[in-house]
The first five atom37 places (N, CA, C, CB, O) and aatype in JSON, in Angstrom:
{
  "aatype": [20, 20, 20, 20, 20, 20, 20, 20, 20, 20, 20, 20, 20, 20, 20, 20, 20, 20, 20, 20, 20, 20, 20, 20, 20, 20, 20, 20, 20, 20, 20, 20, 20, 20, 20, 20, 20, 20, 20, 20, 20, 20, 20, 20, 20, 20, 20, 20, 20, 20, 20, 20, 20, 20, 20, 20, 20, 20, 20, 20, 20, 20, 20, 20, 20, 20, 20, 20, 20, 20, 20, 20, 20, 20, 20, 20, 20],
  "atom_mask": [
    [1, 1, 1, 1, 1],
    [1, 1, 1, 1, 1],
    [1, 1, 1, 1, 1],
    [1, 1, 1, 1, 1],
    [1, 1, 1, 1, 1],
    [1, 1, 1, 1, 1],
    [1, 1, 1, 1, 1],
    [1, 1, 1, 1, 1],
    [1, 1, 1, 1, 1],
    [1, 1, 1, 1, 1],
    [1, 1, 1, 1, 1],
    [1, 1, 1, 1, 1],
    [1, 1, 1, 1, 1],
    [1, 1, 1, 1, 1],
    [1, 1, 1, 1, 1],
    [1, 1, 1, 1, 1],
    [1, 1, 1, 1, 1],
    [1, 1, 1, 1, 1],
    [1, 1, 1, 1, 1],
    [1, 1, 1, 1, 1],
    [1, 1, 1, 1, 1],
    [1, 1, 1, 1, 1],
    [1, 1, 1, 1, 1],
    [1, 1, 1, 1, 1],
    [1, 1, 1, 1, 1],
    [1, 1, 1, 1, 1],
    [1, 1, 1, 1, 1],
    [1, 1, 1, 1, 1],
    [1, 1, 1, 1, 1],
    [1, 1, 1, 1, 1],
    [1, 1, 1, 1, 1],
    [1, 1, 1, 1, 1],
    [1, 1, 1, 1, 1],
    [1, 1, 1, 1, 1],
    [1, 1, 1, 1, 1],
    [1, 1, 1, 1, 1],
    [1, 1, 1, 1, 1],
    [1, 1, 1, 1, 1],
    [1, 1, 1, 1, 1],
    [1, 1, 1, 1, 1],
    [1, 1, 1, 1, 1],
    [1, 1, 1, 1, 1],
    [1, 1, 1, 1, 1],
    [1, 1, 1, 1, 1],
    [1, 1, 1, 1, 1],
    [1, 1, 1, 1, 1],
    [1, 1, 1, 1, 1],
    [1, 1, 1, 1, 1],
    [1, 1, 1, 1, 1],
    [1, 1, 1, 1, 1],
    [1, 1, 1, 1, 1],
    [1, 1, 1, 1, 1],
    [1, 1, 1, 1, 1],
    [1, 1, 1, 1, 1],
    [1, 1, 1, 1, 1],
    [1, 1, 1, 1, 1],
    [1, 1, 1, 1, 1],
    [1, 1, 1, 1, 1],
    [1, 1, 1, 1, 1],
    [1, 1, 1, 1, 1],
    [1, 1, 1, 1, 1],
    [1, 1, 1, 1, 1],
    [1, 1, 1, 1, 1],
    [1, 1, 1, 1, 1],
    [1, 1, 1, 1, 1],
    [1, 1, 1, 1, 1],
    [1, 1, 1, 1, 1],
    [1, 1, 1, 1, 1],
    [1, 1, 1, 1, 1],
    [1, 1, 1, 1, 1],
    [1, 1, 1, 1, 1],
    [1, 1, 1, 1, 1],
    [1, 1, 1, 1, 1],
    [1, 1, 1, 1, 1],
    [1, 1, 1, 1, 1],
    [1, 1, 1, 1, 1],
    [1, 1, 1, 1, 1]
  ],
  "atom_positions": [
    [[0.86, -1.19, 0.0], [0.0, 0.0, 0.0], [0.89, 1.23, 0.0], [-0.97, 0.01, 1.23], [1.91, 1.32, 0.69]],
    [[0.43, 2.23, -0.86], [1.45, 3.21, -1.26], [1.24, 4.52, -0.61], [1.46, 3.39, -2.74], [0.03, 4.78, -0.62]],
    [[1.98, 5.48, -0.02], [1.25, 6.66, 0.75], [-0.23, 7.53, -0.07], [2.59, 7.89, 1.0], [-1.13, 8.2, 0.43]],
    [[-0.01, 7.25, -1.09], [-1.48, 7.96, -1.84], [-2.64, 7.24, -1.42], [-1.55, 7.89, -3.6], [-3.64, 7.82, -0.99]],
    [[-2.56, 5.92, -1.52], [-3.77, 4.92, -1.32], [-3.79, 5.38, 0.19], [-3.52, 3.05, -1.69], [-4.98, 5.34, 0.49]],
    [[-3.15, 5.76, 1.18], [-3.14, 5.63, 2.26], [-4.15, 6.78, 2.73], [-1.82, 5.57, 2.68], [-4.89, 6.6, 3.69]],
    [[-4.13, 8.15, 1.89], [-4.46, 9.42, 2.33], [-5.81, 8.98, 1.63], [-3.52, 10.85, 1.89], [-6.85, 9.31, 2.19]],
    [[-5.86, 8.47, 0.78], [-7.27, 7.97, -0.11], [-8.21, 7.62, 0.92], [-7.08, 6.54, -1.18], [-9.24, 8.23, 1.2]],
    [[-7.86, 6.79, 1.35], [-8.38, 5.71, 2.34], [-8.86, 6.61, 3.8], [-6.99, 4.43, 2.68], [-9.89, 6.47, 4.46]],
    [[-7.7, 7.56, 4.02], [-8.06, 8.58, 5.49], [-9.45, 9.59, 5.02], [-6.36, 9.9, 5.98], [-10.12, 10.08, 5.93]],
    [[-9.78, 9.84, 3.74], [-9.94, 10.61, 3.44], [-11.53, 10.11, 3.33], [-9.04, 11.05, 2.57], [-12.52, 10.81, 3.54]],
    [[-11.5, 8.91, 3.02], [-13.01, 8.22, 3.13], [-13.75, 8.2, 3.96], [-13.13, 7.16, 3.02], [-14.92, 8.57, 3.86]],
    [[-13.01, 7.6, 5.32], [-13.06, 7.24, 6.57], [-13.35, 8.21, 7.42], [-12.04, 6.7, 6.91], [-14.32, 8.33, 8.18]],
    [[-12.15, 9.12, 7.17], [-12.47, 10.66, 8.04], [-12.95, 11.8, 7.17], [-11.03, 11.34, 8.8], [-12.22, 12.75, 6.91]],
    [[-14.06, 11.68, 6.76], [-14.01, 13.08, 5.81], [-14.07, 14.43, 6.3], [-15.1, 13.12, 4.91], [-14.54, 15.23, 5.49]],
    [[-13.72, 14.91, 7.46], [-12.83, 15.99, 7.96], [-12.07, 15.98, 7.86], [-12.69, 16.33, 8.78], [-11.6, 16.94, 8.47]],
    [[-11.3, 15.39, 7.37], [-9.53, 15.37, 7.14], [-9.34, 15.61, 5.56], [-8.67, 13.62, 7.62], [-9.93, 14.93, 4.71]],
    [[-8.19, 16.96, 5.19], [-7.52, 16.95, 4.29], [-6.54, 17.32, 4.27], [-7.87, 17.25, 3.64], [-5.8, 17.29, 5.25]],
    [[-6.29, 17.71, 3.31], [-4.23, 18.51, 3.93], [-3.51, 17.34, 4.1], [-3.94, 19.55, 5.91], [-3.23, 17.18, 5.29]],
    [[-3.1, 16.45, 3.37], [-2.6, 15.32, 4.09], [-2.83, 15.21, 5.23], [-1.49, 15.18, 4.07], [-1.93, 15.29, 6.07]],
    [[-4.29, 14.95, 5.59], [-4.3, 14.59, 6.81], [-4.44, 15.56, 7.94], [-3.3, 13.94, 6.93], [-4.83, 15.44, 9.1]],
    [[-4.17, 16.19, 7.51], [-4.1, 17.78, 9.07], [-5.9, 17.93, 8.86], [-2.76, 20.23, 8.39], [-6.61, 17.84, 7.87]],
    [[-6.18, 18.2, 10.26], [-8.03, 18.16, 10.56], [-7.92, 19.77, 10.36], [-8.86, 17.46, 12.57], [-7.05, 20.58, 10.64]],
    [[-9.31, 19.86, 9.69], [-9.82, 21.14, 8.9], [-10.36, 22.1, 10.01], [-11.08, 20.77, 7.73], [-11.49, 21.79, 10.4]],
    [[-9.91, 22.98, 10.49], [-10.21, 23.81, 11.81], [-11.52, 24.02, 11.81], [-9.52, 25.17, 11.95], [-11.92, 24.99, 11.18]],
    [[-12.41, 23.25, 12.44], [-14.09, 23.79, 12.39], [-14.04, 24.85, 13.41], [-15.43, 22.52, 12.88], [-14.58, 25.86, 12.96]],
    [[-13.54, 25.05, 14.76], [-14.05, 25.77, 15.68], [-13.65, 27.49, 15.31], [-13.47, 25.14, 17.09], [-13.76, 28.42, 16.11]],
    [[-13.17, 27.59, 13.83], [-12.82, 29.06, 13.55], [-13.57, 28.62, 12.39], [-11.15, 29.78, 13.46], [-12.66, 28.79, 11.58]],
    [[-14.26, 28.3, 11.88], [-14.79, 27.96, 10.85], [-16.15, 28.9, 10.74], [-14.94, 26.46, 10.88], [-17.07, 28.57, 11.49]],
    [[-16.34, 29.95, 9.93], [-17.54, 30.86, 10.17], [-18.94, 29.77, 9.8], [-17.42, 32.42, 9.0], [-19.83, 29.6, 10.63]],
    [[-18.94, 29.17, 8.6], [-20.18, 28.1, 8.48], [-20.44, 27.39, 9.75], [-19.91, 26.95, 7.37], [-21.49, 27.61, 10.36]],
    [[-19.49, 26.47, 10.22], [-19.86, 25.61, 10.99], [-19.95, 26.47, 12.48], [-18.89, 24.37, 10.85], [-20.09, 25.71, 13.44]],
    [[-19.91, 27.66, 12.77], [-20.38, 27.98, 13.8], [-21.35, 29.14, 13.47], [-19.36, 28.19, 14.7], [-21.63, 30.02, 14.29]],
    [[-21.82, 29.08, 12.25], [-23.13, 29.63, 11.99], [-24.8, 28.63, 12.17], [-22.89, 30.1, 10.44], [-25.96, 28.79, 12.55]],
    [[-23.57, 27.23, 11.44], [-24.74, 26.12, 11.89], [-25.11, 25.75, 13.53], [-24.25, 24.66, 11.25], [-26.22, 25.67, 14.04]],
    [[-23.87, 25.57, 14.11], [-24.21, 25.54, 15.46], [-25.12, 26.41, 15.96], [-23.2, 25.67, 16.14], [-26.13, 26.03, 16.56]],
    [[-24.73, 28.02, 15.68], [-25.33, 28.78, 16.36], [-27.39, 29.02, 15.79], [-24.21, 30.12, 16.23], [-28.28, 29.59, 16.42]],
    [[-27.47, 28.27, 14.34], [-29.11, 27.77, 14.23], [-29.32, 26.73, 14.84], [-29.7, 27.45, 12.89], [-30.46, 26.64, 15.29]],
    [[-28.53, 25.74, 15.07], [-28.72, 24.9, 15.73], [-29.22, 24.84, 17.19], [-27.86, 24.49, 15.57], [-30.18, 24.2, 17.61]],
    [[-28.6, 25.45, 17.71], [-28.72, 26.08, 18.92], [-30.03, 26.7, 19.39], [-27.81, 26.99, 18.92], [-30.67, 26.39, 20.4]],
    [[-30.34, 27.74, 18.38], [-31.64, 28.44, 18.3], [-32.84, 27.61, 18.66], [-31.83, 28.98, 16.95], [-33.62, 27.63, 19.61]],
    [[-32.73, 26.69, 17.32], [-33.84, 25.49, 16.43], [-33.95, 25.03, 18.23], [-32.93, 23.84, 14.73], [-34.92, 25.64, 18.7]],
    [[-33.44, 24.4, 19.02], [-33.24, 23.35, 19.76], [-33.69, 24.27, 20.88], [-31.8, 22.59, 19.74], [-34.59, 23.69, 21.48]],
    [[-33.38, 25.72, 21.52], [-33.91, 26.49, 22.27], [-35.65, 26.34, 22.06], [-33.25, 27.83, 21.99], [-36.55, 25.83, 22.72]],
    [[-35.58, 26.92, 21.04], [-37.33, 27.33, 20.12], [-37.9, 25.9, 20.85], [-37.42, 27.27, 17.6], [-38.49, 26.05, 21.92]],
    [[-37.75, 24.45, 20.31], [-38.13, 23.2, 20.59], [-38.67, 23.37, 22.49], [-36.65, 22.05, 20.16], [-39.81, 23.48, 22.94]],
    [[-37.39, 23.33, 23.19], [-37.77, 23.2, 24.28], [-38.44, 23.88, 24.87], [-37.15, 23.04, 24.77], [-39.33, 23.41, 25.58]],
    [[-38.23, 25.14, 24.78], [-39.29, 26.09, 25.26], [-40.91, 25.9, 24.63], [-38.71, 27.57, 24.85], [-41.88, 26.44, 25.15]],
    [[-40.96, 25.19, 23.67], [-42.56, 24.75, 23.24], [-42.99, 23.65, 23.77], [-42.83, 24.49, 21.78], [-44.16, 23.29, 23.91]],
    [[-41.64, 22.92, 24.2], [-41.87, 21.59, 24.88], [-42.41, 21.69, 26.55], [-40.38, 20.77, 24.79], [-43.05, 20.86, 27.21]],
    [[-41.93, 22.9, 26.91], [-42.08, 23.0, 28.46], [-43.48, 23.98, 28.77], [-40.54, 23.76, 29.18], [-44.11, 24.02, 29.83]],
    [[-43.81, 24.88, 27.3], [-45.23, 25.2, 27.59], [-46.14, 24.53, 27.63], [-45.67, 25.86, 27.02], [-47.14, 24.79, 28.3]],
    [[-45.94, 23.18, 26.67], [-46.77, 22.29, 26.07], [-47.88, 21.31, 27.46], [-45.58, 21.25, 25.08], [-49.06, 20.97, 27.53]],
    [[-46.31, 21.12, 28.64], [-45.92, 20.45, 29.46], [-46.7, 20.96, 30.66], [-44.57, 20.44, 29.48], [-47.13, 20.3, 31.6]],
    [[-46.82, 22.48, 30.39], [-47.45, 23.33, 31.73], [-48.9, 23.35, 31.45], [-46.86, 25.06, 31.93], [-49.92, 23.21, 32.12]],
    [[-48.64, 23.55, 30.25], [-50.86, 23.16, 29.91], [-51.13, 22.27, 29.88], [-51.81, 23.41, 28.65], [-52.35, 22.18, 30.01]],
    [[-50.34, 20.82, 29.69], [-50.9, 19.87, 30.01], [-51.28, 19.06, 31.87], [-50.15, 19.25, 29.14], [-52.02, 18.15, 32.24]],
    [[-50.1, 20.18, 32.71], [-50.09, 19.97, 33.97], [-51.28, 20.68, 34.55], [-48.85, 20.35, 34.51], [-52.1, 20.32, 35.39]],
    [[-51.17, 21.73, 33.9], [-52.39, 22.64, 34.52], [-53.84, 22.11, 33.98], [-52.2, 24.35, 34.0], [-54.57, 22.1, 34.97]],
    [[-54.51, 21.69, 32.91], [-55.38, 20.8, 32.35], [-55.78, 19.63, 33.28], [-54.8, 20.32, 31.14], [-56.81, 19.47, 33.94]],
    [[-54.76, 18.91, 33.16], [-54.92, 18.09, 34.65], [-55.11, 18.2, 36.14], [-54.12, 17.6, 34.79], [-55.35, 17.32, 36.97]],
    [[-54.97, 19.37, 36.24], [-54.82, 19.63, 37.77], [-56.38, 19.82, 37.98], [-53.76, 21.07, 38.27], [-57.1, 19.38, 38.88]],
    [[-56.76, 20.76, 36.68], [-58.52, 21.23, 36.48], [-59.31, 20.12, 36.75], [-59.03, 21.72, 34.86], [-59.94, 19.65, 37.7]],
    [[-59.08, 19.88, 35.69], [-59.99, 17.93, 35.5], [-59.8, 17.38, 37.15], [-58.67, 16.25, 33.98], [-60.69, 17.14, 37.98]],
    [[-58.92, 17.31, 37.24], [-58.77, 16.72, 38.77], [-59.93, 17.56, 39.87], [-56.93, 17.06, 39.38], [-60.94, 17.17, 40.44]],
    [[-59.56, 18.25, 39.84], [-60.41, 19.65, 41.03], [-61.56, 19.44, 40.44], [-59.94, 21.64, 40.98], [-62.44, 19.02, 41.19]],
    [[-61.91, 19.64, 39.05], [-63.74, 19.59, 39.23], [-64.21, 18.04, 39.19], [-64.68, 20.49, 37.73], [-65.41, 17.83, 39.38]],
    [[-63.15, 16.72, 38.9], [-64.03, 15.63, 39.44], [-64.07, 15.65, 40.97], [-63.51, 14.22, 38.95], [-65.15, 15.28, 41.45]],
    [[-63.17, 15.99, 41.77], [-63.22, 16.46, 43.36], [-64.56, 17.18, 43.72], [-61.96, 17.56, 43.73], [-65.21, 16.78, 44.69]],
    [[-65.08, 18.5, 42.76], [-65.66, 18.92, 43.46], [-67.26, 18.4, 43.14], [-65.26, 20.19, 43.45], [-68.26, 18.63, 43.83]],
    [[-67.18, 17.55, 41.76], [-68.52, 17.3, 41.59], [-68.62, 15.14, 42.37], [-68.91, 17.71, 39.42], [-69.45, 14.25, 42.24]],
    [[-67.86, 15.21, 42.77], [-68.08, 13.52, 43.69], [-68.88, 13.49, 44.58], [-66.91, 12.89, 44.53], [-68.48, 14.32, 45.39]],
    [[-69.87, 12.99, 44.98], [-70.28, 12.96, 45.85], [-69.68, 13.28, 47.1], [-70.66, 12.16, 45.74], [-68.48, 13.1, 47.29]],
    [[-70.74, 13.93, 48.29], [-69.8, 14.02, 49.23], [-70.49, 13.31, 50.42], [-69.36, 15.48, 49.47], [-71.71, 13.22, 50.39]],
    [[-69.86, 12.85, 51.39], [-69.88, 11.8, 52.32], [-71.0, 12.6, 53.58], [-68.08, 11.36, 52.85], [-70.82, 13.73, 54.03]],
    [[-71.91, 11.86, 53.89], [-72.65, 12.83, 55.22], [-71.77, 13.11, 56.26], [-73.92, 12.1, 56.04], [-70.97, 12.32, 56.76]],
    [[-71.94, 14.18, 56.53], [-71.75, 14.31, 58.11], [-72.32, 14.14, 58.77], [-71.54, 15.06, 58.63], [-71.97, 14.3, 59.94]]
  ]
}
């Protein structure tokens, strides 16, 4: 196996790697920390719909709960 086949082969395997091999600087990389930073967003946006979603469904329940409480029969005194 000859050093070309070799970088061939890195190059498949790792496709972040070029330069013979030297890894392609993402963390100065303006794209890839433009994607992060939608990424980031996208995934904020999510949870925060996830945790309203979560509070109306807690609070919904709590209702339902309280008015089967208040319409149950109630026990003599």
């Amino acid at each position: 196996m000859n050093a070309d086949s070799t970088m061939q082969n890195a190059h498949q395997n790792y496709p972040n790697t070029q330069n013979n091999g030297n890894a392609i600087d993402l963390q100065n990389n303006p794209q890839v920390q433009q994607l992060l930073t939608q990424q980031k967003i996208e995934f904020q946006q999510e949870m925060q719909y996830l945790m309203q979603n979560m509070r109306q469904n807690i609070l919904q329940e709590m209702q339902e709960h309280n008015q089967q409480e208040q319409n149950a029969p109630q026990a003599p005194i």
